[in-house]
Every structure is written in C-alpha cells, then in structure tokens.
C-alpha positions in Angstrom: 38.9 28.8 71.0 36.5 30.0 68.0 37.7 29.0 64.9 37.6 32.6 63.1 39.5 34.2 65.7 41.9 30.8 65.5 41.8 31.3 61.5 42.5 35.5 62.1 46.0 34.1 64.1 47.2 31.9 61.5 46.7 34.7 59.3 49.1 37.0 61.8 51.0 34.9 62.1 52.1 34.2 58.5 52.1 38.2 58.0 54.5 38.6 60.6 56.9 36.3 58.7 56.8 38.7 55.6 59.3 41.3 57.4 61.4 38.5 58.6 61.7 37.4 55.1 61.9 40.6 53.6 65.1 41.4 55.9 66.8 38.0 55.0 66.3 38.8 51.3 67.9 42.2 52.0 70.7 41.2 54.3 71.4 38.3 50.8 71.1 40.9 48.2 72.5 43.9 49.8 76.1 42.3 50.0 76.2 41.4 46.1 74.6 44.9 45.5 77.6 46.7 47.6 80.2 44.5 45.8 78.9 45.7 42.2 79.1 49.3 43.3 82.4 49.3 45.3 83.4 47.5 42.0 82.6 50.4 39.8 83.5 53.3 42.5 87.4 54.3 42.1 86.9 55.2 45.9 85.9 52.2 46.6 83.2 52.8 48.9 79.9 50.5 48.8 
C-alpha cells in the first residue's frame, strides 16, 4: 500500500470518529439539559 494514501486513511478514519463523539457528548449533555428546563417549566415538559 503507498504510505500517503495509508496516511490519507488514518486521517478518515479519525474524522469519522468526530460524529460518533459528537453524538455521545450530546446523548450525555442533553439529559442534564432537559432536566434543567423541565425543572423551570410549570408544564413540565423537557
């Protein structure tokens, strides 16, 4: 394999974690975010 195209992979490759990671951070912040608002809603909704 030639190295720049090997080197052009790892790079894709660690980009297509950055979405992954993104969504964890989400689906862990967005649960403490709903929680703040439902607590300052008097309906309650998040």
């Amino acid at each position: 394999m030639d190295p720049q195209n090997l080197r052009e992979y790892e790079w894709v490759r660690r980009v297509e974690w950055l979405p992954t990671l993104a969504l964890l951070a989400v689906a862990f912040l967005w649960p403490r975010r709903s929680n703040k608002k439902a607590a300052g809603n008097p309906d309650g909704l998040a």
